[in-house]
N, C-alpha and C positions, 0 to 999 in steps of 0.2 A: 352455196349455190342459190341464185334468183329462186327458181323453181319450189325449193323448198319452204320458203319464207310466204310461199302464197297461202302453204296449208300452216305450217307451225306458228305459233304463238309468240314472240318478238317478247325478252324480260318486262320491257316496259308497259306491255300490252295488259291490260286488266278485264278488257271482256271477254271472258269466255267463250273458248271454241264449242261450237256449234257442230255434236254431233247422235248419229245412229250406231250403233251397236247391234253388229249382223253377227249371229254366233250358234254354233252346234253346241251348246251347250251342255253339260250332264256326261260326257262322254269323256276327254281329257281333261284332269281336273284346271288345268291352266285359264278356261272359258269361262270359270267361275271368280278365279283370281282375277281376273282381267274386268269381268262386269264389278264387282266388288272393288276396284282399283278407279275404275274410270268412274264408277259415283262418290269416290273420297278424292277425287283431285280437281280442287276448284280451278285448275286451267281449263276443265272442259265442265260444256251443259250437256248432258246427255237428254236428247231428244224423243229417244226411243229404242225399244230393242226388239231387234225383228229375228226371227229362228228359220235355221235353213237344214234340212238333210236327218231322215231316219221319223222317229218316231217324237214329232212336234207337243204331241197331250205331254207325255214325260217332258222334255224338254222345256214347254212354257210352266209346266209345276214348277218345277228347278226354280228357273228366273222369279215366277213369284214369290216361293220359300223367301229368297236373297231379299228381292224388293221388299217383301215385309219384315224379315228380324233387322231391315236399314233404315224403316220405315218413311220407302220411297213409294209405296203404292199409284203414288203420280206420274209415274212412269209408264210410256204404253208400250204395251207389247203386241208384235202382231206376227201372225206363224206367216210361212214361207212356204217352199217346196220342197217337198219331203224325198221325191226323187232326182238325178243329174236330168238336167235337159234331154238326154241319149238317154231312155229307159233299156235301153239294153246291158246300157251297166249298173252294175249293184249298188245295193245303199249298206253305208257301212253299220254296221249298229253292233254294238258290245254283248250288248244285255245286260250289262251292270248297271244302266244309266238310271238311278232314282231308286233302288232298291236297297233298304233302310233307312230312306227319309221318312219321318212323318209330313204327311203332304193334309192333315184333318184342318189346321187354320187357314187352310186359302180355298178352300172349298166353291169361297164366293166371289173370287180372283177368275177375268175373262179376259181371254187376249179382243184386241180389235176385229169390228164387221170388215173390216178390209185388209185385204194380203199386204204382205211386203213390198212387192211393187210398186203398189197404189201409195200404201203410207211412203215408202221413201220416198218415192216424185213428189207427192204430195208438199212433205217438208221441206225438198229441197225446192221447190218451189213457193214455200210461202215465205224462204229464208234465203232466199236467193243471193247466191257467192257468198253464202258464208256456213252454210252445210259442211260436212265431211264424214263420209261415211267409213266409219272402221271395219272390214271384214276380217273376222276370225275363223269363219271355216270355210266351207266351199263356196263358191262363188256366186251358186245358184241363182240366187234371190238378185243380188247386182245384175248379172247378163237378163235377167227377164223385165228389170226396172227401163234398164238400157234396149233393152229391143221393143218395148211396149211403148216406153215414152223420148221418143227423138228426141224432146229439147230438153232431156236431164242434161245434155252435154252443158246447155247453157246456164241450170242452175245451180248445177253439184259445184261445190270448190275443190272436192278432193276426192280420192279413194287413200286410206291408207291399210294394206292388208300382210295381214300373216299368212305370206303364199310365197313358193319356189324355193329355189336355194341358189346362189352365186358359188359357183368355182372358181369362177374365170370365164373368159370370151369364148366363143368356139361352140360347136356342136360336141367335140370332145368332152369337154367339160361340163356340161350341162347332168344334171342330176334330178332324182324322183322328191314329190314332198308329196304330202296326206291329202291337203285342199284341194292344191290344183291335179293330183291322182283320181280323185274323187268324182272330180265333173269339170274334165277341160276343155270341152266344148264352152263351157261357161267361163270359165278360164280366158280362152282366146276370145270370147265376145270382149272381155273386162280389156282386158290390154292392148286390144285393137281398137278400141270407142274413142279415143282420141281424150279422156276425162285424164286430169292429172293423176299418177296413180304412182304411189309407197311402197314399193316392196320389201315387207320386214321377212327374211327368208331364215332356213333352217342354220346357214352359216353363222349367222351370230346370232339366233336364239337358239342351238345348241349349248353355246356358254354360260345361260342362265342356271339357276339353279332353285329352286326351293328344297332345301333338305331338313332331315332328321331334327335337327337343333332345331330350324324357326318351326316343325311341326310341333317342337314340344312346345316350345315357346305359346304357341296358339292356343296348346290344349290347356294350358294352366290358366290362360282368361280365362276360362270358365264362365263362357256368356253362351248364349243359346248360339248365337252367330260362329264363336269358337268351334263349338261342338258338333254344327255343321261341316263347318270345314274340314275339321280332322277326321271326320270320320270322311266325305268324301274326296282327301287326301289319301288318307289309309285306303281305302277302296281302290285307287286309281296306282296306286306303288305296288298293291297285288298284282294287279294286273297287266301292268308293264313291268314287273317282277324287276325293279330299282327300288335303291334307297333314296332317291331325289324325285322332285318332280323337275320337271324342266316349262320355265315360265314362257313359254313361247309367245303367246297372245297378250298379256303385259305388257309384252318389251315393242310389239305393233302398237299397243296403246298409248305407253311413252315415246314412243317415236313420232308420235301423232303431236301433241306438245312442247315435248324439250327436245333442241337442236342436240344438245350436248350428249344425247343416248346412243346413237347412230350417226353413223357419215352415210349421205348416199349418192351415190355419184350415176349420171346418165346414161339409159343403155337404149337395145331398139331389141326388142323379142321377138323369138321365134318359136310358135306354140306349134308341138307336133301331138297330133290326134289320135295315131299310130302306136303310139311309145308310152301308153300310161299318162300324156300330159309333158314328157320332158319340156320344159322348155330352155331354148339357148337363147345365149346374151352375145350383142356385138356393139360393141364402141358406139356412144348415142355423142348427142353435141348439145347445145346449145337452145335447141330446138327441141330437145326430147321431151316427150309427153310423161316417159316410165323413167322412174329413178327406182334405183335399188340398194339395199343396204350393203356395205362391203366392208365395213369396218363396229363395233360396239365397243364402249365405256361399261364394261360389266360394274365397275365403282358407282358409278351417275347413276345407273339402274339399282342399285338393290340401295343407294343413299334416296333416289325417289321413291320405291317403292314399297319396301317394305315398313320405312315407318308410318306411309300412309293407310295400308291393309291392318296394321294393329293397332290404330288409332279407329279405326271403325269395330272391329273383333273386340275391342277392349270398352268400346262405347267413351273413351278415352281423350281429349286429344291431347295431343304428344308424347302419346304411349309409344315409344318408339319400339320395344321388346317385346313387351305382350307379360309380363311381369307386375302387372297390374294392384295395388292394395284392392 
């Protein structure tokens, strides 16, 4: 599809997409895998990483922990909105998020003098049509970019986000996801701003998987970065009481670059306010602004993925296992 080729990356193409990395962090370990993914894949320059929803101090420790055992420190970070647009609804928060990390070497680690909104417009205006902002958790921080600054429409290239779920057409069919449950007042601003927008949904990042085996695999690099993640691996299988994790925000990240992860075909949404957020999908054309995923290459995804996660874990490259001398 036209549409898709505006945001994705073409095999022959060698400059690197140009993007933000919008993310709750700390909270499902998937957010972690996913910033750790998108700084080891040279298809994309990560611009920036902006925090949205709950409790941002924990949340930018996190992302700096990563940025420094990647030693990406060049990286800016900048917090968000820690509640949905509608303060009448709740902010979700675990309470596991960062407890038993040592957080003592980034002590001297500050996010940015300006919000999420300001930095994203900002970028996507000094990088004009060639930005694309990835969201991984709620939408917060997009819908306040988009209502603050009228003319993102003309310099975002993209959204591509891990939000909603595809059944099918219909109000029938429509289903609940975390993000846009979360805050779909911000939701319905993202989908209705006319900005090209990705929907990587619950249907095919259900079929992801990080399990037992690549946990161990991880834990035997024995690098500080390993030992990060496995403990906030182990952390998050507690508490979603699975033996997998489920790579959800990865596979928005790869969808963001490789055609061949995701098919997404054109819809026209219908965000209900009422309902948690439901939103339904009805036959789009040619014309459509919102594409959504409806089909996955679970193969394509864990052949992109995972060898480039233990090639950073292992300090490595083409550590593809994490078996590391």
């Amino acid at each position: 599809m036209d549409q898709v080729k505006d945001v994705k990356q073409s095999d022959e193409c060698i400059e690197p997409l140009d993007v933000i990395i919008d993310t709750d962090i700390g909270t499902d370990v998937d957010d972690a895998y996913a910033l750790l993914f998108s700084l080891s894949s040279p298809e994309l320059r990560v611009r920036g990483v902006t925090l949205v929803h709950g409790n941002l101090d924990t949340r930018s420790k996190i992302t700096f922990k990563i940025l420094k055992l990647l030693r990406r420190l060049d990286v800016p970070v900048a917090k968000g909105w820690e509640n949905p647009l509608n303060d009448a609804r709740s902010v979700c928060w675990s309470g596991h998020e960062g407890v038993g990390i040592d957080f003592s070497d980034i002590t001297d680690c500050s996010t940015l003098s300006e919000d999420a909104a300001n930095f994203i417009a900002r970028v996507a205006e000094e990088n004009s049509g060639k930005l694309v902002l990835i969201t991984i958790g709620p939408m917060t921080n997009a819908a306040v970019a988009i209502q603050r600054f009228p003319n993102l429409k003309r310099h975002l290239k993209g959204i591509v986000a891990m939000a909603s779920v595809f059944n099918g057409f219909g109000r029938d069919r429509a289903g609940v996801e975390h993000n846009i449950a979360v805050d779909p007042e911000a939701a319905k601003v993202v989908l209705e701003s006319g900005i090209p927008l990705y929907l990587v949904g619950l249907n095919v990042t259900l079929k992801t998987s990080l399990t037992r085996e690549h946990l161990e695999k991880i834990r035997s690099a024995d690098t500080n970065l390993s030992r990060l993640f496995a403990h906030m691996t182990e952390q998050w299988l507690a508490v979603c009481k699975r033996e997998y994790a489920i790579m959800h925000d990865p596979l928005a990240v790869a969808a963001a670059f490789d055609q061949n992860v995701v098919r997404f075909i054109p819809v026209r949404p219908d965000v209900s306010l009422d309902t948690a957020g439901i939103v339904s999908y009805y036959p789009g054309d040619d014309d459509s602004r919102v594409m959504i995923a409806d089909r996955v290459n679970v193969e394509q995804f864990n052949l992109v993925f995972f060898p480039r996660i233990m090639s950073a874990i292992c300090h490595k490259k083409g550590c593809s296992d994490g078996l590391c001398a």
